[in-house]
Phi, psi and omega in degrees: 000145183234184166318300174311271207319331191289322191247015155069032179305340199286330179276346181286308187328287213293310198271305187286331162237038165347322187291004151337286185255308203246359172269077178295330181323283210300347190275322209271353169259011187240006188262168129246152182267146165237332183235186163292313167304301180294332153330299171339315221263328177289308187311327155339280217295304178298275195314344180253358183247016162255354205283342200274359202308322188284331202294325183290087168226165203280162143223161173229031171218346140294064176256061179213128178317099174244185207283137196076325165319116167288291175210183182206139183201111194082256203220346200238104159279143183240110187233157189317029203244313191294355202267302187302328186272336181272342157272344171264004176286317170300309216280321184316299216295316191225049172043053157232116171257339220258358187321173186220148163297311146353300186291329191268352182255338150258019163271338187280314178309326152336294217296307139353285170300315190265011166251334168284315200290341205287347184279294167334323211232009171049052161285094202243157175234097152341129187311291176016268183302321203283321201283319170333311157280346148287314159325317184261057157225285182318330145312318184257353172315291197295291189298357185272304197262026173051034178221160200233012191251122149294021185254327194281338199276341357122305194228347144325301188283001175058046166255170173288314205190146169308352186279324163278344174275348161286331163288307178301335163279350169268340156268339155310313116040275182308300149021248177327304194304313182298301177312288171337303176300332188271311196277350148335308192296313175321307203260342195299009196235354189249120160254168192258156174232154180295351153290343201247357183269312194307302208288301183294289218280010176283325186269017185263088171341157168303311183273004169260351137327084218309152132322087174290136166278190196254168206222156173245175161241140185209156122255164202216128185257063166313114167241124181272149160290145175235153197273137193286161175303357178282300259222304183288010188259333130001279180302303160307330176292302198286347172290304180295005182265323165315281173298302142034275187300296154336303111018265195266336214217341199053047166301148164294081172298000173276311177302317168320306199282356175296273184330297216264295141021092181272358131323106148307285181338309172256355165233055154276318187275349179087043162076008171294156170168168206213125190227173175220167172314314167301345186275173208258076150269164133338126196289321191304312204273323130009291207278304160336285202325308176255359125328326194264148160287137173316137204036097131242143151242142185278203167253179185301126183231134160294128157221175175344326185258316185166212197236132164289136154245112192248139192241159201248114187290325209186127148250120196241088164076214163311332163299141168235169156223130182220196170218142193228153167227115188258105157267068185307118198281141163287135235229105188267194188279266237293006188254303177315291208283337173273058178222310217280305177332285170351282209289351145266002162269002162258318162310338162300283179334315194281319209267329162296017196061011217245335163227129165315152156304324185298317192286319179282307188299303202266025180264321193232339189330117158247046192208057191318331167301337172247016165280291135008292184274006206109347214083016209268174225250077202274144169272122198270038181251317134298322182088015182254183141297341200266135166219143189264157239255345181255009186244352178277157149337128206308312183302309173319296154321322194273330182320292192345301194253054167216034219203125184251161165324048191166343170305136171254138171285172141317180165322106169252131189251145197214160168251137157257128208272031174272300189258350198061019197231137157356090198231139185238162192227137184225122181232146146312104171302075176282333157202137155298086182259099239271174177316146207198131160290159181314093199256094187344293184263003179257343189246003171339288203308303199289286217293304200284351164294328185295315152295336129347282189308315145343276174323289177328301135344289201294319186317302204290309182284017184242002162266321184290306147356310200279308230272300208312317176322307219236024147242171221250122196232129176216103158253162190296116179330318174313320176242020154334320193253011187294102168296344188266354132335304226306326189295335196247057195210000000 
């Protein structure tokens, strides 16, 4: 018996991150490619979770089981094809060999339900949204498969055209997004009480208590290189050339941000994008956003990635939809090596005593949010300090652990992926925590998320429970026999 069985993560895995295995949007936007082998290997990867796009589609006049069909649930078939590709899908994207089709025929019945009933319960997902998250798949597509043509992406996947590899990921897509939402609705009202945190890890044996790896405390002293005024003058100038046109001539501000556009991200879709207040965008671009009148564009304004111009397309309620054209100043070598100086002529001073580390970081730090504070360094998954040392970045990881408490490191060199450009770093050791069994109060946060998820969990399976009477559920002789069925049969 382990950790898993007591506290059921495969099922927290399952009800709550269903995208294990069948949510592919969040793993192909969160990878990049560098080389020919992981190209290789991401083409792979990609031809088998496209091969299934088509097969899962809703029906409503078809209720009787015919040959390849696996099951029918609601509105929706599921057929033996999706079983298979979602299992070689597992073992590639997330190293699990060991799933069982059983196991993988009931998350697609999961994932399934809760996109009917989310319908059932007038659940919409914005054209918005479903193509956004296609667009960034069809992005990592292109970079998986070392190519920038949409005719080859087209015919690798054996479509006519891109327009049909696009159709087939917006009802996955679409999918995926209603299951994600249902279960949001479910869990959004359950909370933990610190008794009930107290309560889940006493019932967690002794000797069955996990390993926390080891984790650091850290603060970090950022110097960005800055672009000389010639150069940020440059930009503006050609922003305000941008607006202009538009403006004065009714120029296609999509098509510019199309051209022009130093936003990867956006500028494909022709600089879109649809925010609320609450999203975690930049307060500067925020601050455009919701200021401007429908079609008004502002002027050029700065923020961390470079300087904008943004146009606000459509206002719905709380939503703006807008467009952006993002430029970025070029950056010469001699702005790069006075940056690089700075920042070892400070790490001299700190390592002579002549300035705190705390001191320095809110003297020269550019990476204000931890500047402010010292530098030290918070995680925005706890609100603690502690990060654990296998979730850093690979360079980083390696500084670390050759680095004891009270150390400063050397010169660290980074691309800042806001801007692409060169950024040097200095991080400070404030404490260590070498690997451990699970300890209440020193591991208070993570045991109590794990109890959440717990909790959660139970919430979904007593909504699915609920559900099953009165949805229309039929499986396939192949999987009759499945006991981890048996509740949907």
């Amino acid at each position: 018996m382990t950790l898993l069985t007591v506290i059921n993560l495969k099922s927290i895995t399952k009800y709550i991150s269903v995208f294990i295995v069948l949510a592919f949007a969040k793993a192909v936007t969160a990878q990049t490619t560098s080389s020919a082998d992981i190209a290789a290997a991401d083409k792979k990867n990609v031809e088998e979770t496209l091969a299934a796009l088509d097969s899962v589609r809703p029906t409503t006049k078809k209720r009787f089981l015919i040959e390849g069909v696996a099951g029918v649930i609601g509105d929706y078939v599921i057929l033996g094809s999706d079983i298979a590709s979602a299992k070689a899908q597992a073992k590639r994207q997330a190293g699990i060999s060991d799933i069982t089709s059983c196991e993988l025929m009931e998350s697609l019945l999961s994932e399934k339900m809760y996109a009917h009933h989310a319908i059932q319960d007038s659940i919409t997902i914005s054209d918005r949204e479903i193509e956004g998250r296609t667009e960034g798949q069809i992005q990592y597509f292109k970079n998986a498969l070392q190519t920038d043509d949409d005719r080859e992406i087209a015919k690798f996947y054996k479509k006519d055209n891109i327009t049909q590899v696009r159709e087939a990921l917006n009802r996955v897509n679409r999918d995926g997004l209603l299951a994600q939402r249902m279960q949001e609705r479910i869990t959004e009202q359950v909370e933990i009480t610190p008794e009930e945190v107290r309560d889940f890890f006493k019932s967690i044996p002794e000797e069955e208590r996990p390993l926390f790896g080891s984790e650091v405390e850290m603060a970090q002293i950022v110097v960005i290189p800055e672009a000389d005024e010639e150069e940020v003058k440059l930009v503006i100038d050609k922003l305000n050339g941008y607006r202009a046109d538009v403006l004065d001539n009714g120029a296609d501000f999509a098509a510019k941000a199309t051209l022009y556009s130093d936003d990867t991200g956006t500028e494909r879709q022709g600089g879109v994008l649809s925010l609320k207040r609450s999203d975690p965008f930049v307060k500067e671009f925020k601050d455009q956003a919701f200021s401007l009148q429908e079609g008004e564009i502002s002027e050029p304004f700065e923020t961390i990635f470079g300087w904008h111009i943004l146009y606000v397309e459509k206002i719905r309620g709380q939503i703006r939809d807008v467009r952006h054209i993002l430029l970025t100043p070029y950056i010469s070598v001699s702005q790069v090596e006075k940056a690089r100086k700075e920042l070892e002529d400070m790490r001299d001073r700190i390592i002579l005593n002549e300035i705190s580390f705390e001191d320095a970081a809110r003297e020269i730090s550019d990476e204000e949010k931890t500047a402010e504070n010292g530098g030290r360094i918070i995680n925005p998954n706890t609100g603690t300090g502690r990060v654990e040392v296998i979730r850093l970045e690979s360079d980083m990881a390696s500084t670390v652990q050759f680095l004891e408490k009270g150390d400063v490191s050397g010169i660290i060199e980074e691309v800042d992926p806001r801007k692409r450009n060169k950024t040097f770093k200095i991080v400070k050791i404030i404490d260590k925590i070498p690997d451990h069994k699970a300890n209440y109060a020193q591991d208070f946060l993570k045991i109590k998320d794990l109890a959440l998820k717990d909790k959660q969990v139970r919430a979904i399976n007593e909504w699915r429970n609920e559900k099953l009477a009165d949805t229309y559920i039929k499986i396939g002789p192949e999987y009759i026999d499945c006991d981890i069925l048996n509740s949907w049969k």
